[in-house]
Structure formats: structure tokens, C-alpha cells
N, CA, C and O atoms as a printed pandas DataFrame, in Angstrom:
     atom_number atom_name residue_name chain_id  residue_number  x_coord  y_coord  z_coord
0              1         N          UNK        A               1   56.255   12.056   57.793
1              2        CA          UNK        A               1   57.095   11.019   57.233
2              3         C          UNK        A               1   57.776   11.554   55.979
3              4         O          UNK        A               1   57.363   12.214   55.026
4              5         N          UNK        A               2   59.320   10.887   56.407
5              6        CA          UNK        A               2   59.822   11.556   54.737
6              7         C          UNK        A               2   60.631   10.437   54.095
7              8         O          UNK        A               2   61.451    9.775   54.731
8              9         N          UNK        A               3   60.272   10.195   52.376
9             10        CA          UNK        A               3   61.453    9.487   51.960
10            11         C          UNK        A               3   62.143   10.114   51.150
11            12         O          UNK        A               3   61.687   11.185   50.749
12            13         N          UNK        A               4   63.248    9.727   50.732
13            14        CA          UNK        A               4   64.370   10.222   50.137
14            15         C          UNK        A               4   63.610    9.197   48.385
15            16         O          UNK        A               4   62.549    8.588   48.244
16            17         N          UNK        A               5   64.631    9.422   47.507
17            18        CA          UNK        A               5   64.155    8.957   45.891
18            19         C          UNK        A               5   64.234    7.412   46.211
19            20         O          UNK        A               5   63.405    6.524   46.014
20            21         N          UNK        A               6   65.256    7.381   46.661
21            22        CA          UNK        A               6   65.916    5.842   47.188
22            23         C          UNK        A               6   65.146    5.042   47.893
23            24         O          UNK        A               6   64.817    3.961   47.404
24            25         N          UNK        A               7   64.798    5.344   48.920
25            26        CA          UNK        A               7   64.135    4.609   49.451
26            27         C          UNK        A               7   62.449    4.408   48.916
27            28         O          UNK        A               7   61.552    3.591   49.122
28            29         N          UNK        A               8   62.589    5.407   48.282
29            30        CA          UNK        A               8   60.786    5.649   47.761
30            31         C          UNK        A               8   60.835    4.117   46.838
31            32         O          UNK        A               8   60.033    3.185   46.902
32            33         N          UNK        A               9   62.055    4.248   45.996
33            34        CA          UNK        A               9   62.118    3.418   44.798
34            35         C          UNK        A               9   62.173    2.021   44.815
35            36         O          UNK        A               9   61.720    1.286   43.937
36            37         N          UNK        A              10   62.878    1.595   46.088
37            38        CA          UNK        A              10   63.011    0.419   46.931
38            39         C          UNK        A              10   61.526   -0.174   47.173
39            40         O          UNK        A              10   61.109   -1.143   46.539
40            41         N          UNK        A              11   60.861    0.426   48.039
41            42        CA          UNK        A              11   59.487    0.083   48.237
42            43         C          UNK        A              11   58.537    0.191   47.286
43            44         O          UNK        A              11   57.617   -0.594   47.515
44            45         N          UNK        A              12   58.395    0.771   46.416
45            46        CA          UNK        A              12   57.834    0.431   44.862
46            47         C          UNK        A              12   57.899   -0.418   44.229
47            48         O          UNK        A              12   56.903   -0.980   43.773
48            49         N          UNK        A              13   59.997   -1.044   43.838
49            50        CA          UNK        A              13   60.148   -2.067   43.578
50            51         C          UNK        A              13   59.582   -3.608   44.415
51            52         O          UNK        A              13   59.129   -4.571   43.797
52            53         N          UNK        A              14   59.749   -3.540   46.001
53            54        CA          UNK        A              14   59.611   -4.029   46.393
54            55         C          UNK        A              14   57.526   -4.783   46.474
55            56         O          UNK        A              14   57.050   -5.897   46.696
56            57         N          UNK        A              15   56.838   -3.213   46.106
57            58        CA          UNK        A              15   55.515   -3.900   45.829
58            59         C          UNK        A              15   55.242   -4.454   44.647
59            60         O          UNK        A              15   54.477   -5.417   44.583
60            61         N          UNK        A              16   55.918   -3.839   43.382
61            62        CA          UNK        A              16   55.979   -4.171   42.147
62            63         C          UNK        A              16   56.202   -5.846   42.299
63            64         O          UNK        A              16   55.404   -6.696   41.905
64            65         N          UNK        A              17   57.562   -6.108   43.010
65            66        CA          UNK        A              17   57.589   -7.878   42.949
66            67         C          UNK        A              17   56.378   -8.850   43.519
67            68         O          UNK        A              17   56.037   -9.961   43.113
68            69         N          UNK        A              18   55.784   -7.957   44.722
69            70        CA          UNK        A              18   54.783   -8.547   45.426
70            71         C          UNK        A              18   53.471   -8.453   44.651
71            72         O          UNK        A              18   52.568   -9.102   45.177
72            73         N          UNK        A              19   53.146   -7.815   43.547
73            74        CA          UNK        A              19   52.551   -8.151   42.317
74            75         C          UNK        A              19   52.168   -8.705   41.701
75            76         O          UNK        A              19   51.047   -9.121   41.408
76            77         N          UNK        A              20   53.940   -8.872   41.133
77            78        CA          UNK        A              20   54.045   -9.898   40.188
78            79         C          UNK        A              20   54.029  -11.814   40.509
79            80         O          UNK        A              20   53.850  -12.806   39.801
80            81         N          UNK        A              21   54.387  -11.508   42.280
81            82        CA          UNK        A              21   54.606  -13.132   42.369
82            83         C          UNK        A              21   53.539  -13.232   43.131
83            84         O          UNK        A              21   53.714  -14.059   44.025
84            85         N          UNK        A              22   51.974  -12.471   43.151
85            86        CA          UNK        A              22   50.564  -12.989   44.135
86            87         C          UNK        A              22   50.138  -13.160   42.289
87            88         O          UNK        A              22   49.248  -14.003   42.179
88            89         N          UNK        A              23   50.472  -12.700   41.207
89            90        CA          UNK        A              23   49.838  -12.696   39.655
90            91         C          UNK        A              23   50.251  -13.864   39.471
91            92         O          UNK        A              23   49.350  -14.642   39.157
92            93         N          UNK        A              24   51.911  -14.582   39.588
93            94        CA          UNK        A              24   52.262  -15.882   39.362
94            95         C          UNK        A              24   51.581  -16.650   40.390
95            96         O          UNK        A              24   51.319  -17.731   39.862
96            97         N          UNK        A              25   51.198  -16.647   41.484
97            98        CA          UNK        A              25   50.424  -17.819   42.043
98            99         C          UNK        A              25   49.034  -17.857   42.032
99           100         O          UNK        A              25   48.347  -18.725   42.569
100          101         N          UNK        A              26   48.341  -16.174   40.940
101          102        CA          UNK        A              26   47.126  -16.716   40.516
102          103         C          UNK        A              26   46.444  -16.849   39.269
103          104         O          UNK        A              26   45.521  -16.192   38.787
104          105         N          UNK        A              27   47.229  -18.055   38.750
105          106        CA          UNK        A              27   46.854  -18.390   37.242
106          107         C          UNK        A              27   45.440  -18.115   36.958
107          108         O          UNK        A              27   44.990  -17.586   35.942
108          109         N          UNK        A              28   44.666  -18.627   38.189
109          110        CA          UNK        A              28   43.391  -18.622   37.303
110          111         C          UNK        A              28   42.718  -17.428   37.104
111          112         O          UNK        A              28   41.639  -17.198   36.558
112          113         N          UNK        A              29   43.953  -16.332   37.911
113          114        CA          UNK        A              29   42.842  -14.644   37.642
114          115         C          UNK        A              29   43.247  -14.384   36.203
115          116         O          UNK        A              29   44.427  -14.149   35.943
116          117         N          UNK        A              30   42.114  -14.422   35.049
117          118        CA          UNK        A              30   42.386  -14.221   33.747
118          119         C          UNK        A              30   43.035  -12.793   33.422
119          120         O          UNK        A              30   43.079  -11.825   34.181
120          121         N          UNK        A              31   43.603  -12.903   31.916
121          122        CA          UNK        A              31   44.540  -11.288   31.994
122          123         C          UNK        A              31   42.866  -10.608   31.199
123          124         O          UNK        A              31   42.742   -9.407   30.959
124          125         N          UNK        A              32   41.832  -11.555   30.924
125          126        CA          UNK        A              32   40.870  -10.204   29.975
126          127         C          UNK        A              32   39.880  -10.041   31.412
127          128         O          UNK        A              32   39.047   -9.135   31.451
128          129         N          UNK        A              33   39.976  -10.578   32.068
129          130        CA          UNK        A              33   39.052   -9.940   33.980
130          131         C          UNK        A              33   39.813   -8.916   34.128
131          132         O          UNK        A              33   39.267   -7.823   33.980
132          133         N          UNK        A              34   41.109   -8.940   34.422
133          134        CA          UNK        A              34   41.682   -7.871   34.992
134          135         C          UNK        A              34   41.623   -6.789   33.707
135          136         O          UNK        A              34   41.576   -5.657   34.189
136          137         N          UNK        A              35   41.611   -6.749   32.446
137          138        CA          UNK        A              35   41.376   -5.755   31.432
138          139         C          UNK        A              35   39.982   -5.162   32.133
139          140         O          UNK        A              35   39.726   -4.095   32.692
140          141         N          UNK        A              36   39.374   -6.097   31.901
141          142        CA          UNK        A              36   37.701   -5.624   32.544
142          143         C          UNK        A              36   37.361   -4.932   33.884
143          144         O          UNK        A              36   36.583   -3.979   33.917
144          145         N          UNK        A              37   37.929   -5.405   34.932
145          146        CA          UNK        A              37   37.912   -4.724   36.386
146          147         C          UNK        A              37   38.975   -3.668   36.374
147          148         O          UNK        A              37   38.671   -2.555   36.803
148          149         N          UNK        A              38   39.960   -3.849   36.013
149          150        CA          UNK        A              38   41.170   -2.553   36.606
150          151         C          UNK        A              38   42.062   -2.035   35.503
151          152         O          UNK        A              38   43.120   -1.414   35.611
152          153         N          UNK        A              39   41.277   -2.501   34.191
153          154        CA          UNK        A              39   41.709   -1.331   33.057
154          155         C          UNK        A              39   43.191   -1.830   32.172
155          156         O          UNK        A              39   43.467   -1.420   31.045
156          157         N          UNK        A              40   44.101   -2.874   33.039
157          158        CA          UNK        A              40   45.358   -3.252   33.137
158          159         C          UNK        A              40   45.264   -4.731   33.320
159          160         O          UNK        A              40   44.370   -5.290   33.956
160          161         N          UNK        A              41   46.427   -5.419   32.609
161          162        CA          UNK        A              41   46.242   -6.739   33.160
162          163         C          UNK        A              41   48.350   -7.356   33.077
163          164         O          UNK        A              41   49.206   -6.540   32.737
164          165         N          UNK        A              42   48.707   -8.789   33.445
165          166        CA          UNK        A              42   49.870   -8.885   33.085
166          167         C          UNK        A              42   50.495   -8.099   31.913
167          168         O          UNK        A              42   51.462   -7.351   32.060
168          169         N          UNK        A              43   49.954   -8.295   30.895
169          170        CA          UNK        A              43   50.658   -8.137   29.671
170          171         C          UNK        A              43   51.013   -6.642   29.701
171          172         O          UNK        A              43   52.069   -6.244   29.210
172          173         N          UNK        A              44   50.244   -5.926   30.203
173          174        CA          UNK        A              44   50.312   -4.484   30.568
174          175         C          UNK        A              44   51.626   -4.067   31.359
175          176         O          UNK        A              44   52.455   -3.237   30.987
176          177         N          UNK        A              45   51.644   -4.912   32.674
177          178        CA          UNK        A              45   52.738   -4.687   33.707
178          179         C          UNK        A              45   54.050   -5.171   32.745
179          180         O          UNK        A              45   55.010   -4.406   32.838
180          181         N          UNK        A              46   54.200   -6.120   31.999
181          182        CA          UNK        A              46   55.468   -6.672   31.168
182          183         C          UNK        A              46   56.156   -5.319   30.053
183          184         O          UNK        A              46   57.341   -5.065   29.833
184          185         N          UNK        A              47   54.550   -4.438   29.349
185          186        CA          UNK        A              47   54.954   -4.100   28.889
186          187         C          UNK        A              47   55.446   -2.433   29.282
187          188         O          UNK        A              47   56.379   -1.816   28.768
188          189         N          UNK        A              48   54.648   -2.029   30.180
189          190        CA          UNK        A              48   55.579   -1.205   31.015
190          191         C          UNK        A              48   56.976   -1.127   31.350
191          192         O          UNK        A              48   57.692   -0.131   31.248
192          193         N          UNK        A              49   57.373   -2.544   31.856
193          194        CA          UNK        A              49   58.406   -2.890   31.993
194          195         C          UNK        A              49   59.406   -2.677   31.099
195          196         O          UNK        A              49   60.474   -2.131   31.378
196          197         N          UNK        A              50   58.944   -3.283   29.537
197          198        CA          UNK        A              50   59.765   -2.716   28.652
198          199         C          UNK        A              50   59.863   -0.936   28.268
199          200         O          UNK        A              50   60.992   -0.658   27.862
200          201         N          UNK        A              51   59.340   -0.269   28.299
201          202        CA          UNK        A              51   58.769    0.806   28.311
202          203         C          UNK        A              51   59.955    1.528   29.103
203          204         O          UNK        A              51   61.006    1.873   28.561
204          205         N          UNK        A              52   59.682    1.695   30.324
205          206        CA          UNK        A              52   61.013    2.188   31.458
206          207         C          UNK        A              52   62.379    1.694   30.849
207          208         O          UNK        A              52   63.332    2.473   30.842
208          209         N          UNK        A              53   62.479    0.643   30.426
209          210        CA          UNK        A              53   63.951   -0.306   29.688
210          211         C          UNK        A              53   64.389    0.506   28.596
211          212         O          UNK        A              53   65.590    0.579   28.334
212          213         N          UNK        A              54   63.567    1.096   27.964
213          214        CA          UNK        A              54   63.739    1.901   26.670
214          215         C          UNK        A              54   63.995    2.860   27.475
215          216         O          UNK        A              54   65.187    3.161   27.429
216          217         N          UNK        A              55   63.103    3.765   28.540
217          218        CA          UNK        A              55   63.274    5.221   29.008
218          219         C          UNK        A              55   64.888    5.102   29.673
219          220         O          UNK        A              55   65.656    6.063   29.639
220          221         N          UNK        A              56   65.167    4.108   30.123
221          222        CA          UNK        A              56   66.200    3.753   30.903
222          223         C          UNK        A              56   67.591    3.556   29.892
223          224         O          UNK        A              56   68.691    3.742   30.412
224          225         N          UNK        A              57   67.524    3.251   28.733
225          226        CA          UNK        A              57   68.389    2.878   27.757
226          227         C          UNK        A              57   68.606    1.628   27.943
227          228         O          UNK        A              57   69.663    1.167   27.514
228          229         N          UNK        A              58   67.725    0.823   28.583
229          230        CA          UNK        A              58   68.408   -0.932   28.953
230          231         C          UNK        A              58   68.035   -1.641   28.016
231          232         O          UNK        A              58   66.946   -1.352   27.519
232          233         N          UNK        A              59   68.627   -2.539   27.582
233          234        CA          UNK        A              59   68.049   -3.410   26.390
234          235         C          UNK        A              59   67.573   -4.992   26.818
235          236         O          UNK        A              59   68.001   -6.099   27.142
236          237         N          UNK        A              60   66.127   -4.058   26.510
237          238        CA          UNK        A              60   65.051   -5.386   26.885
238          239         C          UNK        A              60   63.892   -5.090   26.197
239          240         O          UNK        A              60   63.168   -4.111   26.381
240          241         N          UNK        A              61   63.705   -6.271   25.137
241          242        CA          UNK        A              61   62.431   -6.608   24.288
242          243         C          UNK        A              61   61.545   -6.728   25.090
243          244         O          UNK        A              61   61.669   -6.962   26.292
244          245         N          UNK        A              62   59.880   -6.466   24.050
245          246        CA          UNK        A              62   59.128   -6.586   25.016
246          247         C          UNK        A              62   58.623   -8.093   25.546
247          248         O          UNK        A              62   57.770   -8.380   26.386
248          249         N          UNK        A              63   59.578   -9.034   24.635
249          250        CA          UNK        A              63   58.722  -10.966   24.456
250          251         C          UNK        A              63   60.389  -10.947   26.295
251          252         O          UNK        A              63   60.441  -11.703   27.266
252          253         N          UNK        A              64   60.900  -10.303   26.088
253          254        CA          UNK        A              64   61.887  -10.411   27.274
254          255         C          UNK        A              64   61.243  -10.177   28.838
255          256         O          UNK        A              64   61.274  -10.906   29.829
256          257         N          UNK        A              65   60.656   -8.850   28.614
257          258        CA          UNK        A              65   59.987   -7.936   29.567
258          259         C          UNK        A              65   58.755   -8.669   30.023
259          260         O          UNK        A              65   58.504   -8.625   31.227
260          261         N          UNK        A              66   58.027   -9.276   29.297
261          262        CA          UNK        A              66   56.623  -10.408   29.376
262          263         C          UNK        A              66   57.327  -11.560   30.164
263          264         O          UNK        A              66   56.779  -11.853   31.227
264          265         N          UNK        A              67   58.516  -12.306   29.804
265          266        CA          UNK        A              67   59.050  -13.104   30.436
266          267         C          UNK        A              67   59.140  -13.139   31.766
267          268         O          UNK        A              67   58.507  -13.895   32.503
268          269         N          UNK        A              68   60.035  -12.208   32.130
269          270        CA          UNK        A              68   60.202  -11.653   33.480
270          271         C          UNK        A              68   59.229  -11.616   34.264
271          272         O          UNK        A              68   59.310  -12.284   35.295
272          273         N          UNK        A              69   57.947  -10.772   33.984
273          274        CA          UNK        A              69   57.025  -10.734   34.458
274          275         C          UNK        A              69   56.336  -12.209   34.698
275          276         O          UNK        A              69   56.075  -12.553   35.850
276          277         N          UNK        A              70   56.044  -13.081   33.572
277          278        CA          UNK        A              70   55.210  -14.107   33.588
278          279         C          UNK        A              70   55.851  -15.036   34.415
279          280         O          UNK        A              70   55.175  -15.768   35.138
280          281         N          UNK        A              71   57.555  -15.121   34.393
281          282        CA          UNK        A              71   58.128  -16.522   35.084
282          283         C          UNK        A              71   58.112  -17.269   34.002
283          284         O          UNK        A              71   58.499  -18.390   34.333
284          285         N          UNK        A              72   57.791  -17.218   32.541
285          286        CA          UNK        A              72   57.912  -17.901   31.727
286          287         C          UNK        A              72   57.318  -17.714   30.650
287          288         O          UNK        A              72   56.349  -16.955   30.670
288          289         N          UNK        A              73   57.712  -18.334   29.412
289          290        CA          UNK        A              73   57.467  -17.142   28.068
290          291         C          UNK        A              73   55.680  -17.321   27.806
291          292         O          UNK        A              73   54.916  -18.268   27.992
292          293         N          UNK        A              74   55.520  -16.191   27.391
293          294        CA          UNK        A              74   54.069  -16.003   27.521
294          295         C          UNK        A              74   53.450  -16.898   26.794
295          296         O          UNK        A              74   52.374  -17.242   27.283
296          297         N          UNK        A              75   53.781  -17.490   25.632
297          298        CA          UNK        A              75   53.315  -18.316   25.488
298          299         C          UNK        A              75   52.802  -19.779   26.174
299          300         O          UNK        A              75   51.697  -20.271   26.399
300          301         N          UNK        A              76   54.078  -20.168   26.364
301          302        CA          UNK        A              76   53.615  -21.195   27.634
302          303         C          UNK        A              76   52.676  -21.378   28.219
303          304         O          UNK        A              76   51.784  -22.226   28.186
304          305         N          UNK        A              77   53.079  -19.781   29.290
305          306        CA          UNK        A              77   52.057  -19.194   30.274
306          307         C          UNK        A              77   50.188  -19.845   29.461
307          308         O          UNK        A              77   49.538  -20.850   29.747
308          309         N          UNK        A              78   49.921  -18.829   28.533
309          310        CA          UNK        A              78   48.410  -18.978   27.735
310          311         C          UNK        A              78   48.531  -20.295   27.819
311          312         O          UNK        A              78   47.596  -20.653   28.535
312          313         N          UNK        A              79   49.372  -21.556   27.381
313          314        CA          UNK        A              79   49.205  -22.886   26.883
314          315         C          UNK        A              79   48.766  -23.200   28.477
315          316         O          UNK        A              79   47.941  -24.086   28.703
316          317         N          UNK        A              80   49.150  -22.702   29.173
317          318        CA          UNK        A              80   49.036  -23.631   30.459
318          319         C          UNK        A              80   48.090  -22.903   31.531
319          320         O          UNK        A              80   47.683  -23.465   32.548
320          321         N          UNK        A              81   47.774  -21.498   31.151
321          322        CA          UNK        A              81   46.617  -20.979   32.196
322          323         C          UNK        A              81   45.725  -20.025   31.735
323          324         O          UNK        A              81   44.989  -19.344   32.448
324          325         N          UNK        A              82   45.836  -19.980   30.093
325          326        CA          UNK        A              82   44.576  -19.123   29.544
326          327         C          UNK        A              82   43.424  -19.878   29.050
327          328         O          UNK        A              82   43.608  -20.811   28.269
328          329         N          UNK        A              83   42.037  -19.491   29.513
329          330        CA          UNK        A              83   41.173  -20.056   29.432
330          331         C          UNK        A              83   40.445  -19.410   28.291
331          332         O          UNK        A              83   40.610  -18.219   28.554
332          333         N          UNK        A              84   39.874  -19.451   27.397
333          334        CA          UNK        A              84   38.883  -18.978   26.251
334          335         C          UNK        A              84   37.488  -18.040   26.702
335          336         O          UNK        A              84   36.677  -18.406   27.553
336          337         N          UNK        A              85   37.433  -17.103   26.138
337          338        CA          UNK        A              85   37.164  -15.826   26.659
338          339         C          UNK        A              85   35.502  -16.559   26.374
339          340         O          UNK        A              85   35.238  -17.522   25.655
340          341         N          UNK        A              86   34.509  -15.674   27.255
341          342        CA          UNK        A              86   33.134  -16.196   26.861
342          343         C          UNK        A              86   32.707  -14.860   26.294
343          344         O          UNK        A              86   33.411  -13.853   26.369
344          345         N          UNK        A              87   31.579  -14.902   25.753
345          346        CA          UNK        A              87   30.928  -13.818   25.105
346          347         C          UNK        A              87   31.015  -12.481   25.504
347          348         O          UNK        A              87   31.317  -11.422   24.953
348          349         N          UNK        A              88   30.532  -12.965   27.044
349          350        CA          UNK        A              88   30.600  -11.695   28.206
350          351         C          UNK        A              88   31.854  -11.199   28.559
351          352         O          UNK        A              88   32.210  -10.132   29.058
352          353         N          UNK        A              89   32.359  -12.046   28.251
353          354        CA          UNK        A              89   33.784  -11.423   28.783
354          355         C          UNK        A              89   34.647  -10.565   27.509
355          356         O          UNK        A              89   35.524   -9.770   27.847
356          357         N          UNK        A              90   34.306  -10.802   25.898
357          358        CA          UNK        A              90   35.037  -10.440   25.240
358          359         C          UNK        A              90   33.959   -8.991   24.572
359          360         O          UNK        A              90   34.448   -8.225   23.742
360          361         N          UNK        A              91   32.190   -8.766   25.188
361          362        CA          UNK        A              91   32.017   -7.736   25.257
362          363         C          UNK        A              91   32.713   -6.753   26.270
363          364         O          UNK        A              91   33.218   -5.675   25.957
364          365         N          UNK        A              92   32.667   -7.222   27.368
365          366        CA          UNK        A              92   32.949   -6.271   28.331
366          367         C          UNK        A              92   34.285   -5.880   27.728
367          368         O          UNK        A              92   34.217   -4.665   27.545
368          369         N          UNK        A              93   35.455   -6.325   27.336
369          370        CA          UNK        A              93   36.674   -6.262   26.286
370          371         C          UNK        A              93   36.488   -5.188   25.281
371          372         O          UNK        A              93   37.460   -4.468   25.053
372          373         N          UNK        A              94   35.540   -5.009   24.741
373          374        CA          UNK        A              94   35.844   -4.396   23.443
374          375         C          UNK        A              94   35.178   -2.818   24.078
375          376         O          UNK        A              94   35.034   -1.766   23.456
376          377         N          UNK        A              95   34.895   -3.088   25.355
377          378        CA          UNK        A              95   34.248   -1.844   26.109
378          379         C          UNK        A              95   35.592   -1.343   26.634
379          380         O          UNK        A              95   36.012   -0.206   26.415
380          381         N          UNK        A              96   36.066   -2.027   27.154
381          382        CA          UNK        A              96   37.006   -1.613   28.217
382          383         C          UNK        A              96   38.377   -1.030   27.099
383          384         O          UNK        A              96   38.560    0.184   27.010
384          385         N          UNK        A              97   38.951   -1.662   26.584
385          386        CA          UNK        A              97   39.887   -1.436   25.515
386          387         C          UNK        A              97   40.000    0.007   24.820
387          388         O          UNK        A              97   41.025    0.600   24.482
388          389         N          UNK        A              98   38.711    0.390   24.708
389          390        CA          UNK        A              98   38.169    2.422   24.211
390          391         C          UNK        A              98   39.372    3.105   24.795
391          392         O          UNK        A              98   40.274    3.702   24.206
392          393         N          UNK        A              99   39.150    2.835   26.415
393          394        CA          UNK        A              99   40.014    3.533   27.526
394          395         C          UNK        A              99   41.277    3.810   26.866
395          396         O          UNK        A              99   41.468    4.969   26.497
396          397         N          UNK        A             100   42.438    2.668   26.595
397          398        CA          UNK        A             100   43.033    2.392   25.881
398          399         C          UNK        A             100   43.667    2.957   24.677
399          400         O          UNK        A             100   44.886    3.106   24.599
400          401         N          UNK        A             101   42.538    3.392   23.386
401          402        CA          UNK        A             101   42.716    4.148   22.899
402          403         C          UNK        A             101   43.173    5.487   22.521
403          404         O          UNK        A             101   42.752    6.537   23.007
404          405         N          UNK        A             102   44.203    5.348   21.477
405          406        CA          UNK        A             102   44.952    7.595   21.882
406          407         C          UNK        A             102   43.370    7.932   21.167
407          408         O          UNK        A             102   42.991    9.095   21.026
């Protein structure tokens, strides 16, 4: 099997959206679980996003780039589907976050 850049980039984009809109229909998967299980969570994918925008020369903040991603400004988002971290969850956090670290 062969792809060309193009088509590679298409289907990337194309999983990238499928991502982002199974993340918008699952509010209740928290962004500090996914810190905890897979290292990455929304805020991560938004800010990537901005990240490439800069590599790209496009002009997009990162409260822009979070937008996009969330379907709506992150704030909101927390007002309406972040739940308050429990003990366990904000150890496993301060574990996971190291990774993170330069």
C-alpha cells in the first residue's frame, strides 16, 4: 500500500475530527483521566493545534485553538462538564504530569 503526503494528510485530518467529535459527545470522560491513562487530554489536542498554527504561520491563539477543539470556549465547557478532581485522581496527576516535564 502506498500514500502520497495528500492523501496521508486527509486521513489524519479526517481521524483527528473523529476525535475530537467521540471527545465532544463524551463529556463525562474527564480531561485529568485522560492526563492519567494516556498522558494527553483535550486541552493538549487544542493546544497542539495551536502549536502547528504557529509552525504553519496561521494566526490562532491558543483560548481560539481550545475553542475549536471544545465546540465551545473552555470555559463554558468546565462550567458545564468538569467535575472536581478527587484525591486519587489529583495524586495520580501530580504523577503523571513529571512525563510532561523538560
Amino acid at each position: 500500500m502506498s500514500l502520497d503526503d495528500a492523501a496521508l494528510e486527509k486521513l489524519e485530518a479526517a481521524a483527528f475530527r473523529r476525535l475530537r467529535d467521540h471527545l465532544r459527545a463524551r463529556p463525562d470522560v474527564q480531561n485529568i483521566d485522560m492526563m492519567n491513562l494516556a498522558g494527553f487530554c483535550r486541552n493538549c489536542l487544542g493546544r497542539w493545534m495551536h502549536e502547528a498554527a504557529v509552525e504553519q504561520g496561521v494566526d490562532l491563539d491558543k483560548e481560539a485553538a481550545r475553542t475549536l477543539f471544545y465546540g465551545m470556549p473552555y470555559d463554558q465547557w468546565k462550567a458545564l462538564h468538569q467535575t472536581e478532581a478527587g484525591a486519587d485522581q489529583t495524586a495520580k496527576f501530580a504523577e503523571a504530569i513529571k512525563a510532561h516535564e523538560p
